[in-house]
mmCIF file of the N, C-alpha and C atoms, coordinates in Angstrom:
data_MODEL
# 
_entry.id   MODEL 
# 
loop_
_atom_site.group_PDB 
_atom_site.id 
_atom_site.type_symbol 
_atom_site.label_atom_id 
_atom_site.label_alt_id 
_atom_site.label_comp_id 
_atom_site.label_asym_id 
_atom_site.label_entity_id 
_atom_site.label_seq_id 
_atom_site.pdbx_PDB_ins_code 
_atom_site.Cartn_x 
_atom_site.Cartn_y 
_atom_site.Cartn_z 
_atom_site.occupancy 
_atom_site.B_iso_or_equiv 
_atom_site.pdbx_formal_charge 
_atom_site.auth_seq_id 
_atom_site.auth_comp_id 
_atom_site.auth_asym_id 
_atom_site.auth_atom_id 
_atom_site.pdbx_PDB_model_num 
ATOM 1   N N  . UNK A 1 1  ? -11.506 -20.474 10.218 1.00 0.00 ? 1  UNK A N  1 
ATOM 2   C CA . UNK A 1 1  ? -10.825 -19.210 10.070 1.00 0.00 ? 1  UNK A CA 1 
ATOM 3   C C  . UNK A 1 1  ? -11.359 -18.225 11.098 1.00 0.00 ? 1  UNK A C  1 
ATOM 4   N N  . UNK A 1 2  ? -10.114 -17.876 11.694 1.00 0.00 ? 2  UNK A N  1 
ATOM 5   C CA . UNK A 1 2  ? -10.883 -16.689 12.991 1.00 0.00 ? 2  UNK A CA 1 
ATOM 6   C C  . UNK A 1 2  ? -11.471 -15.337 12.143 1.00 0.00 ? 2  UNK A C  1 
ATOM 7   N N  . UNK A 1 3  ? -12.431 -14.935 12.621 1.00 0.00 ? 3  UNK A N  1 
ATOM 8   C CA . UNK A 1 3  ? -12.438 -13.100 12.399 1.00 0.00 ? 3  UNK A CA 1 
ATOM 9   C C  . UNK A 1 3  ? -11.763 -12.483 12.959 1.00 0.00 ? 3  UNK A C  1 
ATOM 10  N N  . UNK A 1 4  ? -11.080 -11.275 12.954 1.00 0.00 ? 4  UNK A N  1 
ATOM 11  C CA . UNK A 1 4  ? -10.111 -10.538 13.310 1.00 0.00 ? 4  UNK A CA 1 
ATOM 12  C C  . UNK A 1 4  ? -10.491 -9.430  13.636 1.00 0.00 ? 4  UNK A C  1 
ATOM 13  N N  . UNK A 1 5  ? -12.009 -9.146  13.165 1.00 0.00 ? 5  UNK A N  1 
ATOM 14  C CA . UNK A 1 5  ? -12.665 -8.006  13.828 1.00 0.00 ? 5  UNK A CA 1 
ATOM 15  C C  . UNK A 1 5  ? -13.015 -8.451  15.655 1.00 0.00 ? 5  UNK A C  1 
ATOM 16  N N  . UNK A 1 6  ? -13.292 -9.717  15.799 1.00 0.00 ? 6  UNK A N  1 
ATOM 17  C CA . UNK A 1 6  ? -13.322 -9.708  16.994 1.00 0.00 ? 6  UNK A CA 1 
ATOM 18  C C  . UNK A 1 6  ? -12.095 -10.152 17.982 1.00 0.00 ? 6  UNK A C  1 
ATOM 19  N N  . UNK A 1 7  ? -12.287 -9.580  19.317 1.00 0.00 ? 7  UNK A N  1 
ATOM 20  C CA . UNK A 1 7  ? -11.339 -10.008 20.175 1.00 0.00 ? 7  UNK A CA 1 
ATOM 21  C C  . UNK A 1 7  ? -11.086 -11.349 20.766 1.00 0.00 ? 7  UNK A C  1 
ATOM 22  N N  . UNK A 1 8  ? -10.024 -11.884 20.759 1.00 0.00 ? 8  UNK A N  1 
ATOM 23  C CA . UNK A 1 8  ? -9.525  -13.238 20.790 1.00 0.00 ? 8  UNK A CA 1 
ATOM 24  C C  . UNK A 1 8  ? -10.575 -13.633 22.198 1.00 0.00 ? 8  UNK A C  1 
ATOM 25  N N  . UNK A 1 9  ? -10.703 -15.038 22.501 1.00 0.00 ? 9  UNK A N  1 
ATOM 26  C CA . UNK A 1 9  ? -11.561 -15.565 23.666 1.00 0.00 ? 9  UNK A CA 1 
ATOM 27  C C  . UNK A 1 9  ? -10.361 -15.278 24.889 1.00 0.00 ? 9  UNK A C  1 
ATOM 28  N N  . UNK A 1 10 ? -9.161  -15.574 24.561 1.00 0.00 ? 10 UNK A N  1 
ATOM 29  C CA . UNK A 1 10 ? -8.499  -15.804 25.897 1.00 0.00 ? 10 UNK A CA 1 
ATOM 30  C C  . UNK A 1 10 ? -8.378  -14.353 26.343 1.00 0.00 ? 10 UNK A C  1 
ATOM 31  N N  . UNK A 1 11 ? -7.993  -12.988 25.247 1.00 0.00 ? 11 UNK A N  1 
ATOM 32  C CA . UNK A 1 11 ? -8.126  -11.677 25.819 1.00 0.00 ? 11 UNK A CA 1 
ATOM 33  C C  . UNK A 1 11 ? -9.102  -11.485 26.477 1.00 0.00 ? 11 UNK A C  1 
ATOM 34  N N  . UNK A 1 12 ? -10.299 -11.643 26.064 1.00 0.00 ? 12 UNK A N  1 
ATOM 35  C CA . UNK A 1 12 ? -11.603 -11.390 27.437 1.00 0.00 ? 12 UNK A CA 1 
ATOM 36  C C  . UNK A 1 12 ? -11.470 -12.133 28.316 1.00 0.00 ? 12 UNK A C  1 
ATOM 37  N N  . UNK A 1 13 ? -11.073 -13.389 28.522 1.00 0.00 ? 13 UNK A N  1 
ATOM 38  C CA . UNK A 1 13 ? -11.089 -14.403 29.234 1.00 0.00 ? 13 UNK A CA 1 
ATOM 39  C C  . UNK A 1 13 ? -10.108 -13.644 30.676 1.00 0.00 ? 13 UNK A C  1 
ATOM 40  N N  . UNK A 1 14 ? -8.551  -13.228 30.105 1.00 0.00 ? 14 UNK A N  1 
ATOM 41  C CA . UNK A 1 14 ? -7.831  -12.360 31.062 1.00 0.00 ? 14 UNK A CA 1 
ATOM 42  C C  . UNK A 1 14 ? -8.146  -11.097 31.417 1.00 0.00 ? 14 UNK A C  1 
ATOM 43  N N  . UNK A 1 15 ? -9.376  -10.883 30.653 1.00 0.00 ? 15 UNK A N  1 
ATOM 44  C CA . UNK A 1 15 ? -9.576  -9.136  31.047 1.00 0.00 ? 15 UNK A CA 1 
ATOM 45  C C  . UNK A 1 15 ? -10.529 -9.220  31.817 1.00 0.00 ? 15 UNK A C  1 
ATOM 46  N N  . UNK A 1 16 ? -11.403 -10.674 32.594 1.00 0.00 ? 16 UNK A N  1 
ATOM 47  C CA . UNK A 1 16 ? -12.070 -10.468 33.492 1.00 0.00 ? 16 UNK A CA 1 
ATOM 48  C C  . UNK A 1 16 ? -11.769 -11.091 34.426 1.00 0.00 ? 16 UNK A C  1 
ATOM 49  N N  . UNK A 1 17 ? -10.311 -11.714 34.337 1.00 0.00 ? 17 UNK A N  1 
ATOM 50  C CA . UNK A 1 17 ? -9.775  -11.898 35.467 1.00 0.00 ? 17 UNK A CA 1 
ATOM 51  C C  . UNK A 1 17 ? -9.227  -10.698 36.554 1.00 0.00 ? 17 UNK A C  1 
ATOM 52  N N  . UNK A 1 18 ? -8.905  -9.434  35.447 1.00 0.00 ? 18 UNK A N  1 
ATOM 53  C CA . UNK A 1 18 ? -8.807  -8.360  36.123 1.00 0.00 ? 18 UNK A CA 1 
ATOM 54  C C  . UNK A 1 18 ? -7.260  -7.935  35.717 1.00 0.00 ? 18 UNK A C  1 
ATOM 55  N N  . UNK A 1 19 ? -6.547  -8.581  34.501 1.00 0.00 ? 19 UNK A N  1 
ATOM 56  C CA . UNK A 1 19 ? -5.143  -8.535  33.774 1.00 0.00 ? 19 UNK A CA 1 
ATOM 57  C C  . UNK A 1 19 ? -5.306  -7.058  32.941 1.00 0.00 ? 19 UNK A C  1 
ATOM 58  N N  . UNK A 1 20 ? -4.623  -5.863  33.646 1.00 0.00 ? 20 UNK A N  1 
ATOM 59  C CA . UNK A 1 20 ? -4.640  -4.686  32.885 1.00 0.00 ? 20 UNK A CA 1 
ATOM 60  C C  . UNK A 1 20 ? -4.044  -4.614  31.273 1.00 0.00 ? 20 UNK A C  1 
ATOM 61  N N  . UNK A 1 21 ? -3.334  -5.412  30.996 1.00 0.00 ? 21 UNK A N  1 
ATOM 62  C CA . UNK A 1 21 ? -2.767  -5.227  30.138 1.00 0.00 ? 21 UNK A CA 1 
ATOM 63  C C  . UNK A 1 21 ? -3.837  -6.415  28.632 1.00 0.00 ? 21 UNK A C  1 
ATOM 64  N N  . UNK A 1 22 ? -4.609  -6.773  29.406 1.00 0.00 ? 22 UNK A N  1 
ATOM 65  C CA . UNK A 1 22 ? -5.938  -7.463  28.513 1.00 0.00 ? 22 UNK A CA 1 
ATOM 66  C C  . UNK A 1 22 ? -6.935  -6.618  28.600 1.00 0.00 ? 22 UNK A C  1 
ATOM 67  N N  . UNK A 1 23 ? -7.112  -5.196  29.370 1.00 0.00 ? 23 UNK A N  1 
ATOM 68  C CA . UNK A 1 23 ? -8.482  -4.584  29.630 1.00 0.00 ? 23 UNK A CA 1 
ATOM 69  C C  . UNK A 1 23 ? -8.062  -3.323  28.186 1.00 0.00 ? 23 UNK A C  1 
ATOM 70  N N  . UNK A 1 24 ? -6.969  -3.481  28.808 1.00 0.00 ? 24 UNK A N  1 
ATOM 71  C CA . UNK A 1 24 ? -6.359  -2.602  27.245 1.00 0.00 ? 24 UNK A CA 1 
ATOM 72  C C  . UNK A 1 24 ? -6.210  -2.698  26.404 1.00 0.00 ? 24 UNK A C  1 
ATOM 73  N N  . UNK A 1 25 ? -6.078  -3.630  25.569 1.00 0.00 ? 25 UNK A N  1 
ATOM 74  C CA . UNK A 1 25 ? -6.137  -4.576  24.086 1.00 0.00 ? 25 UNK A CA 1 
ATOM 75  C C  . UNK A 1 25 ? -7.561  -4.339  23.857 1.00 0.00 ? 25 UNK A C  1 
ATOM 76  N N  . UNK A 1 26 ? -8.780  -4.457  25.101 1.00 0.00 ? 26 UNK A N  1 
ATOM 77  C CA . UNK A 1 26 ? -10.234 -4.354  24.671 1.00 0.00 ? 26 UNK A CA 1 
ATOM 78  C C  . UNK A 1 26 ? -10.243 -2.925  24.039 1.00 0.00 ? 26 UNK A C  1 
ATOM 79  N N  . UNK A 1 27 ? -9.596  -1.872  25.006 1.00 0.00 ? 27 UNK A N  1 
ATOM 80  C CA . UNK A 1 27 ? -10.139 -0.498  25.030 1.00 0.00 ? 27 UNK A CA 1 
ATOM 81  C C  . UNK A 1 27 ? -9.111  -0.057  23.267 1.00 0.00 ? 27 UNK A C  1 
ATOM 82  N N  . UNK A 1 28 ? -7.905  -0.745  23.165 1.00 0.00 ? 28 UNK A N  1 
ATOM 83  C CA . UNK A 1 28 ? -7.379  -0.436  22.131 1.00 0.00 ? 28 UNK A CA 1 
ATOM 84  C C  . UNK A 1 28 ? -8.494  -0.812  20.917 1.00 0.00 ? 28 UNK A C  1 
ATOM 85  N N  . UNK A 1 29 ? -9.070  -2.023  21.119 1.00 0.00 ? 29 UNK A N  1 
ATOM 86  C CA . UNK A 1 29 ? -10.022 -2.545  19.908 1.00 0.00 ? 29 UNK A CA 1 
ATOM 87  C C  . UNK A 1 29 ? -10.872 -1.483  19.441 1.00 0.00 ? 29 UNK A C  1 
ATOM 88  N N  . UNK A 1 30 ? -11.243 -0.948  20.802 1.00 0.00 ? 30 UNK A N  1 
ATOM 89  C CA . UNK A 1 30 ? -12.486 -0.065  20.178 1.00 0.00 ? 30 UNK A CA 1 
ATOM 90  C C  . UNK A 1 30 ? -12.052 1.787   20.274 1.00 0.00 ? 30 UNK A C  1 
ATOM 91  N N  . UNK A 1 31 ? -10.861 1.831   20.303 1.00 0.00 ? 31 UNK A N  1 
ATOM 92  C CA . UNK A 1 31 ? -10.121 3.271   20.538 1.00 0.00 ? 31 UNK A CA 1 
ATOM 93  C C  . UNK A 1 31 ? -10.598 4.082   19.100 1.00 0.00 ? 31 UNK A C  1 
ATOM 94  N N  . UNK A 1 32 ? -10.586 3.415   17.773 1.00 0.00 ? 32 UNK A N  1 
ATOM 95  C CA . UNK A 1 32 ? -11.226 4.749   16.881 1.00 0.00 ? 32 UNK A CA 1 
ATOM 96  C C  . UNK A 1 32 ? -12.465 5.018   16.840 1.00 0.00 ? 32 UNK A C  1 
ATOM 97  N N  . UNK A 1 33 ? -13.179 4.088   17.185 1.00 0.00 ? 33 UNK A N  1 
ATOM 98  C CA . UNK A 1 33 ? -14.543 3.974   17.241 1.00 0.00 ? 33 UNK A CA 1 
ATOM 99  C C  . UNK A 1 33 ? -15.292 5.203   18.431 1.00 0.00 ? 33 UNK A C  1 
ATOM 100 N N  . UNK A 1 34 ? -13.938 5.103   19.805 1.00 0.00 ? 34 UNK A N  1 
ATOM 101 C CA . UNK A 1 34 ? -14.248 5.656   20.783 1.00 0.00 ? 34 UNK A CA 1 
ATOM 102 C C  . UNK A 1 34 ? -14.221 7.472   20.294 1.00 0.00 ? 34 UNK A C  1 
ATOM 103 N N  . UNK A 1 35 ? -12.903 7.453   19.760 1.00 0.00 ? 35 UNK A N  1 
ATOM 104 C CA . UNK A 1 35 ? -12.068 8.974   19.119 1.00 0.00 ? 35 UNK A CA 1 
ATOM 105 C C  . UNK A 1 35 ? -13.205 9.560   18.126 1.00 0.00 ? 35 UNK A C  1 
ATOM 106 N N  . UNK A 1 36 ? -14.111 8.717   16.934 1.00 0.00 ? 36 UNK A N  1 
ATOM 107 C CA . UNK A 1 36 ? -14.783 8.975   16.200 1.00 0.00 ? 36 UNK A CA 1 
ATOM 108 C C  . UNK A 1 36 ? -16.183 9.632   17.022 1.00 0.00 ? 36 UNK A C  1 
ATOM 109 N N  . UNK A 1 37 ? -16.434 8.956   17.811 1.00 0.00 ? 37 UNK A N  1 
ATOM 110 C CA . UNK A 1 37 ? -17.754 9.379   18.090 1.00 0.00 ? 37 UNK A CA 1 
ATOM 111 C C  . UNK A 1 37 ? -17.781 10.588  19.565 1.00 0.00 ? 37 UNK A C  1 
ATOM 112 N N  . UNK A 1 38 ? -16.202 10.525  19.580 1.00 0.00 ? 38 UNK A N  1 
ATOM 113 C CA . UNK A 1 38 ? -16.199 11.482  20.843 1.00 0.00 ? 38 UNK A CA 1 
ATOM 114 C C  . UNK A 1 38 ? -15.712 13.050  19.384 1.00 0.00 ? 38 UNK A C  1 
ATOM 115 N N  . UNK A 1 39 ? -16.112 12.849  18.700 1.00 0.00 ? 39 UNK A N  1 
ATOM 116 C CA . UNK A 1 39 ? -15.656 14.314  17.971 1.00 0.00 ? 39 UNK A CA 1 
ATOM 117 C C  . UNK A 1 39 ? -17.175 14.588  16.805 1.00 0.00 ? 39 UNK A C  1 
ATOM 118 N N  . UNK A 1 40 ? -17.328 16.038  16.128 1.00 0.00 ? 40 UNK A N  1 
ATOM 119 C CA . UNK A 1 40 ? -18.236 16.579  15.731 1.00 0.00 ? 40 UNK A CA 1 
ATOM 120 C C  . UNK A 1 40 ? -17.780 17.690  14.733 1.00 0.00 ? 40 UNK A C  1 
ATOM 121 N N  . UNK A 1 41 ? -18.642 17.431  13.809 1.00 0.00 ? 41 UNK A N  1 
ATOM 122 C CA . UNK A 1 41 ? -18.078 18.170  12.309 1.00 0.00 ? 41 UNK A CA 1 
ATOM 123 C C  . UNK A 1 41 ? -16.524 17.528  12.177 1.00 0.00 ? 41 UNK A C  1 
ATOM 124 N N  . UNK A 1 42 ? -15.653 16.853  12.757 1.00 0.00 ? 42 UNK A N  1 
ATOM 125 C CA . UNK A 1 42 ? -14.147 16.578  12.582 1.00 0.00 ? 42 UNK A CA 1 
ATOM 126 C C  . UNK A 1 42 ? -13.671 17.622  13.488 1.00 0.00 ? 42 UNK A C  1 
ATOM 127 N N  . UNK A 1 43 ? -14.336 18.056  14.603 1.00 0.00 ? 43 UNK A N  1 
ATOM 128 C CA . UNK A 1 43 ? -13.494 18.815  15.789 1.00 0.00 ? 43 UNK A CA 1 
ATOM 129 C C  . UNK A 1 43 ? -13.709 17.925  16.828 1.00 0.00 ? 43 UNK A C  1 
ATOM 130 N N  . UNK A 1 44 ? -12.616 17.939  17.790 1.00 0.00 ? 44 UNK A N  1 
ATOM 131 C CA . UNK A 1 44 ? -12.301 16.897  18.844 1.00 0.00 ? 44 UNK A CA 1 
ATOM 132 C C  . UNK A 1 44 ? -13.377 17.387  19.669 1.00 0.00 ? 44 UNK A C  1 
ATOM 133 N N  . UNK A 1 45 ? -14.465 17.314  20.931 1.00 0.00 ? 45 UNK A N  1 
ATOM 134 C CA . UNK A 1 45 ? -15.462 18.087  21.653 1.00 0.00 ? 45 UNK A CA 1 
ATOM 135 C C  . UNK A 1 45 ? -14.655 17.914  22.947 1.00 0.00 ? 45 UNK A C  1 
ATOM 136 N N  . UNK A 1 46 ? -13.999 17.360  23.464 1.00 0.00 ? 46 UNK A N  1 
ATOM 137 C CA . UNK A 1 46 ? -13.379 17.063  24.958 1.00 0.00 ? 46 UNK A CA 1 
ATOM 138 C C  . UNK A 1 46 ? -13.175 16.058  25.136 1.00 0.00 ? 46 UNK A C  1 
ATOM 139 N N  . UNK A 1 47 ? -12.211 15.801  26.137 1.00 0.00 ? 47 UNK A N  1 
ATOM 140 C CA . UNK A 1 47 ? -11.446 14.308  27.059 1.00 0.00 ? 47 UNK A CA 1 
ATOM 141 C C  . UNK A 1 47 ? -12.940 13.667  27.874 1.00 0.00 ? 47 UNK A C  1 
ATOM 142 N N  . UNK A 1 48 ? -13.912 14.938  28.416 1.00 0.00 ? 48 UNK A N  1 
ATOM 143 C CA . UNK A 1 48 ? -14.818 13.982  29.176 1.00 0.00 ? 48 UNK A CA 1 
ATOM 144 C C  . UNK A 1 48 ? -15.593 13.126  28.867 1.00 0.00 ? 48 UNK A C  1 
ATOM 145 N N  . UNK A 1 49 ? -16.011 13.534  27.527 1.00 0.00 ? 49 UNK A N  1 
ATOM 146 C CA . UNK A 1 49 ? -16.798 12.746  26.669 1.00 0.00 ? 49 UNK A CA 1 
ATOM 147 C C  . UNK A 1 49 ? -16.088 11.307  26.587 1.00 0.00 ? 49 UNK A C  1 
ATOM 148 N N  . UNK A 1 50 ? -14.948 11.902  25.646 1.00 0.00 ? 50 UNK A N  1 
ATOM 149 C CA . UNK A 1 50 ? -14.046 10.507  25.547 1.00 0.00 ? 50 UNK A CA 1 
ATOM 150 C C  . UNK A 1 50 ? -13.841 9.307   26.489 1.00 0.00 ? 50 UNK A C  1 
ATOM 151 N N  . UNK A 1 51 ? -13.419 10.220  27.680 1.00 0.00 ? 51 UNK A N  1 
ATOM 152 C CA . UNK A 1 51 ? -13.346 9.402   28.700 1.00 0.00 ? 51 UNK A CA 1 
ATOM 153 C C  . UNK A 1 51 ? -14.852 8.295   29.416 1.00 0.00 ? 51 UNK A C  1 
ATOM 154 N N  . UNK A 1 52 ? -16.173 8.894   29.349 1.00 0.00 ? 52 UNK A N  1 
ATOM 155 C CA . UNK A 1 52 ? -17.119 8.294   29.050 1.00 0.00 ? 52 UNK A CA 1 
ATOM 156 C C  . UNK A 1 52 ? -17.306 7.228   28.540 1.00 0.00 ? 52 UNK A C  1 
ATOM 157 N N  . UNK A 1 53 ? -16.827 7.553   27.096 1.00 0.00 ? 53 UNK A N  1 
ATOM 158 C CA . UNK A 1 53 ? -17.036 6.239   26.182 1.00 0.00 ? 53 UNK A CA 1 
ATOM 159 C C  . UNK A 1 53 ? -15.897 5.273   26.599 1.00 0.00 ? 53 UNK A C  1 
ATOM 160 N N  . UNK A 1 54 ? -15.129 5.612   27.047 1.00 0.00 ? 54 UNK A N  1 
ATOM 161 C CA . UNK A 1 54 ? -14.445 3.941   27.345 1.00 0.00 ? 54 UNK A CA 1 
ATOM 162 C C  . UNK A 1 54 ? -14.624 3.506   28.716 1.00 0.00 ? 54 UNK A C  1 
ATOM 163 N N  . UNK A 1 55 ? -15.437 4.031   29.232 1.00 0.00 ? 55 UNK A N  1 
ATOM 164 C CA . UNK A 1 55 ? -16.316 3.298   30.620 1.00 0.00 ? 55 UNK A CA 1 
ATOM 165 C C  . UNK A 1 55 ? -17.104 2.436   30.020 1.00 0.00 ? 55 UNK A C  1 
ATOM 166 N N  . UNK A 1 56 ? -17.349 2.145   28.740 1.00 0.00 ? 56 UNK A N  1 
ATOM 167 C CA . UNK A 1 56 ? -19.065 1.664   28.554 1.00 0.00 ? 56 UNK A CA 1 
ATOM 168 C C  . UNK A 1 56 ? -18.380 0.590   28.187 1.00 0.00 ? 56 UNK A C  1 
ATOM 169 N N  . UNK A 1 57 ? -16.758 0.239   27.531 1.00 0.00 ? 57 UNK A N  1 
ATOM 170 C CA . UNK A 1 57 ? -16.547 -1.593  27.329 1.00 0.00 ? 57 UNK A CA 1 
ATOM 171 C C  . UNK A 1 57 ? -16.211 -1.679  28.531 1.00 0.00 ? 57 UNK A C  1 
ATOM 172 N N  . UNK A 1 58 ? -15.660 -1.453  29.756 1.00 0.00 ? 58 UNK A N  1 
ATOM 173 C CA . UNK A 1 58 ? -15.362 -1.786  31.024 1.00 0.00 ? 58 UNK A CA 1 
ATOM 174 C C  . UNK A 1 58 ? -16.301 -2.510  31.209 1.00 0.00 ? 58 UNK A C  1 
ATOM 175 N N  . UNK A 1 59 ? -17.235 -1.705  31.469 1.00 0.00 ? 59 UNK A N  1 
ATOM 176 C CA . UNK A 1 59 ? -18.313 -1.806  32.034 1.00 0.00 ? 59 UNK A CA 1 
ATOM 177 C C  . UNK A 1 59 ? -19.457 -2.423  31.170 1.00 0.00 ? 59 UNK A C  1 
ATOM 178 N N  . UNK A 1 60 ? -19.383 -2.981  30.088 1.00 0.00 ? 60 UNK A N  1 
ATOM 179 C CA . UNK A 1 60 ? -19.626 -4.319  29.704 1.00 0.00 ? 60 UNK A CA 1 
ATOM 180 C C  . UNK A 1 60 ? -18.737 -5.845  29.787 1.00 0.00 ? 60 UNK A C  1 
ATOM 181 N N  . UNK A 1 61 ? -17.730 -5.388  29.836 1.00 0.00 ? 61 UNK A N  1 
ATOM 182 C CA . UNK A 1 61 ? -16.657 -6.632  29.931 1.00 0.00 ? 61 UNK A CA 1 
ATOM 183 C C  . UNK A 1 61 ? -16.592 -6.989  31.258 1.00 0.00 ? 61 UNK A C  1 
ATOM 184 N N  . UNK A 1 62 ? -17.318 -5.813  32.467 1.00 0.00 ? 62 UNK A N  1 
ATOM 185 C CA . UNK A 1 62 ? -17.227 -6.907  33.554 1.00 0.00 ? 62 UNK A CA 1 
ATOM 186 C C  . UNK A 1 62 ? -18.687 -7.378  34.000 1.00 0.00 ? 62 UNK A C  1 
ATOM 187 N N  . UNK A 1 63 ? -19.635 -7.076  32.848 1.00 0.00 ? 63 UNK A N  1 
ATOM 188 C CA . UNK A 1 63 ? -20.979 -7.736  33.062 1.00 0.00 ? 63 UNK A CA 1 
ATOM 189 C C  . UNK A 1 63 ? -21.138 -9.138  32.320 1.00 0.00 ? 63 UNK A C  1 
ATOM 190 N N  . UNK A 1 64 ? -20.010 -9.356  31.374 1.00 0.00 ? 64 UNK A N  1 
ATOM 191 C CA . UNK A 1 64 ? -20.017 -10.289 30.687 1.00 0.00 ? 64 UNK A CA 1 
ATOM 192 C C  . UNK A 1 64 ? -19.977 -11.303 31.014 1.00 0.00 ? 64 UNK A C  1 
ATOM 193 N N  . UNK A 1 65 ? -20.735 -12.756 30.812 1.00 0.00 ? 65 UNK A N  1 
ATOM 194 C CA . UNK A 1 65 ? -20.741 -13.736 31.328 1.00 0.00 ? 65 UNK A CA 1 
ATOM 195 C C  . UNK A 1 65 ? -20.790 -15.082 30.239 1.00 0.00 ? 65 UNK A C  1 
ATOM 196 N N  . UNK A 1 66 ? -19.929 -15.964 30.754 1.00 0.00 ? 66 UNK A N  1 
ATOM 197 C CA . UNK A 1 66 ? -19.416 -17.342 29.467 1.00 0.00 ? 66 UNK A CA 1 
ATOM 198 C C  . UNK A 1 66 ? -20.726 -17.912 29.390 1.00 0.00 ? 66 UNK A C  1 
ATOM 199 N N  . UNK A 1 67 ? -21.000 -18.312 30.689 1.00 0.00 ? 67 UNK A N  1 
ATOM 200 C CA . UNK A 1 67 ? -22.322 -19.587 30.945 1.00 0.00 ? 67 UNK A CA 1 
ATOM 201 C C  . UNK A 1 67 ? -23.137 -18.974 30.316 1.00 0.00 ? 67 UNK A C  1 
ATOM 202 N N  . UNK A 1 68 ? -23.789 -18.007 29.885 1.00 0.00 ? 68 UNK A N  1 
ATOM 203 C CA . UNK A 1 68 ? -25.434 -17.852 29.435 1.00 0.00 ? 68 UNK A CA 1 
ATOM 204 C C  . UNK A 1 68 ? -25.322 -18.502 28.368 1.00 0.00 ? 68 UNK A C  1 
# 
């Protein structure tokens, strides 16, 4: 039985081929997570922040590696 909390193998698999429309399914996965922690008391704080936090799955998904 798959988990469904995580992202399918072949979506990462195309999202480091460099398939935009798989880098986005990642960033969708983690979009409330991103929205939640980019806000304070339940007020939104800014886009830059936000925008921040979804550099950090990029930028794990293209450090990611099968072989280790």
């Amino acid at each position: 039985m798959r988990n469904k909390k995580l992202i399918p193998f072949e979506v990462i698999e195309k999202a480091l081929d460099g398939e935009g429309e798989e880098v986005d399914a990642v960033l969708q996965r983690y979009a409330k997570r991103i929205k939640y922690l980019s806000t304070y008391q339940g007020h939104h704080i800014n886009d830059d922040i936000q925008n921040r936090l979804k550099v950090k799955p990029v930028e794990t998904l293209l450090k990611f590696r099968f072989n280790r």
